[in-house]
N, C-alpha and C positions, 0 to 999 in steps of 0.2 A: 122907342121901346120895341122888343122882337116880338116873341112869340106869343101867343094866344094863353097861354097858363101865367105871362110875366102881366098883362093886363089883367087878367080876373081877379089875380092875386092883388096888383092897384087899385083896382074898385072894392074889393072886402076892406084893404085897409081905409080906403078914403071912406067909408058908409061906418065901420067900426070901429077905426083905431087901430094903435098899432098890432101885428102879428107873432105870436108867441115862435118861436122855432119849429119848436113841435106842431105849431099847424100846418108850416112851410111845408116840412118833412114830408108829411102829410101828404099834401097837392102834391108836391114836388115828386111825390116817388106814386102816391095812389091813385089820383086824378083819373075821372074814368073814363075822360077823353084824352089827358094830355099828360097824365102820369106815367114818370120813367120807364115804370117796369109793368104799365099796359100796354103799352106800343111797342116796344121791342126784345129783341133778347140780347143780354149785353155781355155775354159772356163769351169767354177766351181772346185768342189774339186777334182776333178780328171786330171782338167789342172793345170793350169802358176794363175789362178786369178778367181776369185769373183764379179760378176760387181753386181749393185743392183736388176735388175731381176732376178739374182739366188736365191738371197735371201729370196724375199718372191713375191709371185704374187702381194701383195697387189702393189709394186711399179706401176707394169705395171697399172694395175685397174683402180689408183689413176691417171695416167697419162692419160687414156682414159675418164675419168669424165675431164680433163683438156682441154683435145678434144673437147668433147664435147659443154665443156662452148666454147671455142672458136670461135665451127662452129656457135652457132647461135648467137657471138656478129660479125660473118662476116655475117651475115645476113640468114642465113644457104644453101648456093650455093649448087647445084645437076647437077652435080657431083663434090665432092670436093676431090683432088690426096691428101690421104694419105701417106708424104711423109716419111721415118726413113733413115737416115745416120749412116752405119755400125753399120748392126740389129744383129749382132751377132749370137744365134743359131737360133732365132728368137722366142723369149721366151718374151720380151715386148712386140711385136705388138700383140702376141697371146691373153697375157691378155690383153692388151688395150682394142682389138677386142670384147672379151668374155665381157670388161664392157660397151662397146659401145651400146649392145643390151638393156641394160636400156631405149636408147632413138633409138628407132626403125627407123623414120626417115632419122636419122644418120650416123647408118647403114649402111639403103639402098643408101645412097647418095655416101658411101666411095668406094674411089678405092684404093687400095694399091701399093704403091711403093716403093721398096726397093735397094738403093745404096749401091750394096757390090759386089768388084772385085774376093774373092776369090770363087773358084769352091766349095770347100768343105764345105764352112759356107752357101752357097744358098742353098747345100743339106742339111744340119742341117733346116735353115731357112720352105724349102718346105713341110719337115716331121712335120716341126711343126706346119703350117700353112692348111695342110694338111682340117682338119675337121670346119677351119674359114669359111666357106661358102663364102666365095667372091674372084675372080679373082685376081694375085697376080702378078705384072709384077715387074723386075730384070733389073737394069742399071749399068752400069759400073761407072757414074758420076752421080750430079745429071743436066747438060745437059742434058742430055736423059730421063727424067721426061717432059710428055706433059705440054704445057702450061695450065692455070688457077689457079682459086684459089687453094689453097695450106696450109694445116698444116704438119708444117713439126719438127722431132721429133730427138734429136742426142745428144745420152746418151753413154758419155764417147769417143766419136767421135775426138774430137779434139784434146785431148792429144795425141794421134799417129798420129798425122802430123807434119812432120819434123820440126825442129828449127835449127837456127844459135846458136853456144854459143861463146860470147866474153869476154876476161877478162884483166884487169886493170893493166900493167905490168909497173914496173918504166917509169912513167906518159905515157904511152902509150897505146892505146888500140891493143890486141891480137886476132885473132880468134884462139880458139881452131880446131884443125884438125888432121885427122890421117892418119900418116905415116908407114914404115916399116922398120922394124931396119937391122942391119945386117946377122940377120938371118933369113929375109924374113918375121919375124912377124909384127904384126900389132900393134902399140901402139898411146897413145896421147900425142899431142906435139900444140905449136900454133907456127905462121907466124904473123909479123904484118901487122894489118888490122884496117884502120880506120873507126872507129863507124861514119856512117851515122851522120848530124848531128840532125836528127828531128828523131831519137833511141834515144837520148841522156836523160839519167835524170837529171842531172846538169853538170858543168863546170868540179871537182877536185871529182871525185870516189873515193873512199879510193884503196889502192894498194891490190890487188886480186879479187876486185868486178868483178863478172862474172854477164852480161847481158843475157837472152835468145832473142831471137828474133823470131818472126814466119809468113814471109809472104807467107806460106801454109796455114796457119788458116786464115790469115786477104780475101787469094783471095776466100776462101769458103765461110767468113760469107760476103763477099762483093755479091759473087754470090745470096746467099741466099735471102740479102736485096732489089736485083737488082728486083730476082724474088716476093717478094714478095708487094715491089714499083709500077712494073708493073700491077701484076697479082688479086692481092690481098690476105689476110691472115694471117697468125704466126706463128713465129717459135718457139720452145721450144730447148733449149740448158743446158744438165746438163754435168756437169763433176766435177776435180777437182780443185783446184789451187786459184788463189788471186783475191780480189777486185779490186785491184791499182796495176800499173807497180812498179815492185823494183827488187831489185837485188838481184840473187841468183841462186845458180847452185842446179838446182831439176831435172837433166836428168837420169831420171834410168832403169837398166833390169832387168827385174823379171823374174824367171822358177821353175818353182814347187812351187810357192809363197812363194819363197823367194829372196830376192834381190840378183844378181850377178854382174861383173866388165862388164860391155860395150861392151867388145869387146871380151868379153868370147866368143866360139862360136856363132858368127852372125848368124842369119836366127833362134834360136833354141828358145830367148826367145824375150819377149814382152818389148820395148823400148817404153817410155812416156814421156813426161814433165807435168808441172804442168800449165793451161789455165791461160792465160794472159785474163781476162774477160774486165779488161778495155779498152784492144787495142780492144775485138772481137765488142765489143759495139761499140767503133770510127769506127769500121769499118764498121758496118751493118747500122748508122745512114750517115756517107758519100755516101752510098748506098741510098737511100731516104726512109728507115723504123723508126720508133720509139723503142729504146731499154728500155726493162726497170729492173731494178735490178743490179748486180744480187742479190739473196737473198741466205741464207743458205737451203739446200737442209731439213732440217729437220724443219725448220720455212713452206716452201714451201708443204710439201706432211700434215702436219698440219691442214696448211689451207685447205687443200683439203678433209679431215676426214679421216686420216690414226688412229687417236686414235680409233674413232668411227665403220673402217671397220673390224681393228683387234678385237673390242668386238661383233662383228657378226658373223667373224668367229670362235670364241671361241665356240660363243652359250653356249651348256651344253656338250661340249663335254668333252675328260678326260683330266686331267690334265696336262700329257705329252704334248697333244696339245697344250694344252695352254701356258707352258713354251716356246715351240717351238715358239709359233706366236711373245708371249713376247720381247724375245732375239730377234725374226726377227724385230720389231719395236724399238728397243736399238740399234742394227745395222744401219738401217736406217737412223737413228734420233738422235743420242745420239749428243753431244753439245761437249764433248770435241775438243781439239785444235785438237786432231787426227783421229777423227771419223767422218765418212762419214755425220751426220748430218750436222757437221761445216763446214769439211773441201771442201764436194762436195757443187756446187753452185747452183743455176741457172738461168738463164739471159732468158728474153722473148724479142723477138723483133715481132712486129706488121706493120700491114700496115699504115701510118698514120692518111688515111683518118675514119680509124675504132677509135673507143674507146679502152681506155687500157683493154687486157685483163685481166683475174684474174690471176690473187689475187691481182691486178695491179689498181685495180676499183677505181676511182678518183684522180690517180696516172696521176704527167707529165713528159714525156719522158725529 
């Protein structure tokens, strides 16, 4: 057996029984000695992954002109908590910020808030936030984000919050869980466990249909709604994954950006599933906010003038550059079933006393 988190995790299951996913996930990525994203920072090409602020600023940019439209169809409140949920190195809010000075106002009105448990990514975050000019406050939830209005911003956020996985076994539903065999290792195995029955997509699932489930995502976008019902304002939410609930096992680990088996060494790589957009929407609208979308991420940053920003910054510069911007705008945006412009979403939810926001304009929730 390796490391130090694949043993703690064999002594919970030997003293308790087997382990649900969702508490793998859990250790696996929270650990507060030995979890993924306490220890290190895993981003771009010299980590585990790629998110879309590595790729080119324009993302960030584009998402602070989305900002902005927002603040002034909330009327434009001073002070308004710029909120991000798990800002990574903190390379989006950088550029949001930097495009935020467009509208000076704005600006001045924003306060910054950043929800992120690990030690090591708030010091990536700080150095990078470092020459933003404005005050920069650190929460462990987003509980501890002051009351008021609120834009709030959570790109690639929710695929790492844990899920249930259950699957369809002669007519029976299973949850997947993990045990330890006779030599102490850790493998997957399921228990039967019956699917709730308001999880359910119909009556007769075909035999292997594996379900995810997430009521880690559903109590964040519930919190979100609550705050932004009360408080007033908007959330933006990008990630990856589907329209509509369906079945399908999409739980994976990534390290050195390449996929690995699950239980490869726990704690060493990045564990995701694919967002269930339909359920975050039921959930943030139960919540008393208006959802609207989601749309494809490359339809989205579109409307925004991602064609128009990268021929700005092209200008007359040399050619290299411009290839570079190019491919960063194909990355983006591109439409294939597998490329981030399709496959990543994004879902806006609003307060409902406000109008929809953009790109949302004459849109009903």
């Amino acid at each position: 057996m390796s490391g130090g988190l694949e043993r703690e995790i064999a002594e919970i299951v030997a003293a308790d029984g087997p382990m649900t996913v969702a508490r793998f996930m859990e250790l696996a990525l929270g650990h507060p000695a030995h979890g993924y994203y306490m220890t290190r920072d895993p981003f771009g090409a010299g980590g585990d992954f790629v998110t879309a602020p590595e790729v080119s600023q324009m993302f960030g940019e584009l998402i602070g002109v989305w900002c902005a439209q927002a603040w002034q169809t909330m009327g434009t409140p001073d002070p308004v908590r710029l909120v991000e949920l798990g800002p990574g190195r903190g390379t989006l809010m950088a550029d949001l910020l930097r495009a935020a000075r467009i509208m000076p106002v704005f600006r001045k009105a924003i306060e910054v808030h950043l929800v992120e448990t690990s030690p090591v990514l708030r010091a990536a975050q700080k150095a990078a936030l470092e020459e933003a000019g404005v005050a920069v406050h650190w929460h462990d939830s987003l509980a501890g984000v002051p009351d008021g209005p609120a834009i709030l911003v959570a790109n690639e956020f929710f695929d790492a919050l844990p899920v249930r996985q259950f699957v369809f076994r002669n007519g029976a539903w299973h949850e997947v869980v993990i045990g330890i065999d006779g030599d102490g290792g850790l493998f997957l195995g399921v228990v039967p466990h019956d699917l709730p029955e308001d999880e359910r997509l119909d009556e007769a699932p075909e035999e292997g249909a594996v379900l995810e489930i997430a009521p880690a995502r559903r109590a964040v976008a519930h919190e979100i709604g609550r705050r932004l019902a009360r408080w007033g304002g908007a959330a933006l939410i990008v990630d990856y994954g589907h329209a509509a609930r369906d079945y399908g096992d999409t739980l994976q680990a990534v390290r050195g950006h390449d996929h690995v088996p699950l239980l490869d060494r726990p704690g060493e790589s990045d564990i995701t599933s694919h967002v269930d957009f339909a359920d975050l929407a039921a959930a943030l609208a139960r919540a008393g906010t208006a959802p609207y979308g989601p749309v494809p991420q490359g339809d989205f940053l579109e409307s925004l003038g991602l064609t128009a920003r990268a021929e700005a910054l092209k200008g007359g510069g040399e050619p290299d550059m411009a290839a570079e911007i190019d491919a960063a705008v194909a990355r983006l945006a591109g439409r294939g079933e597998t490329e981030m412009g399709s496959l990543f979403k994004v879902l806006v939810a609003a307060d409902r006393r406000l109008p929809p926001p953009y790109p949302f304009t004459g849109a009903t929730s």
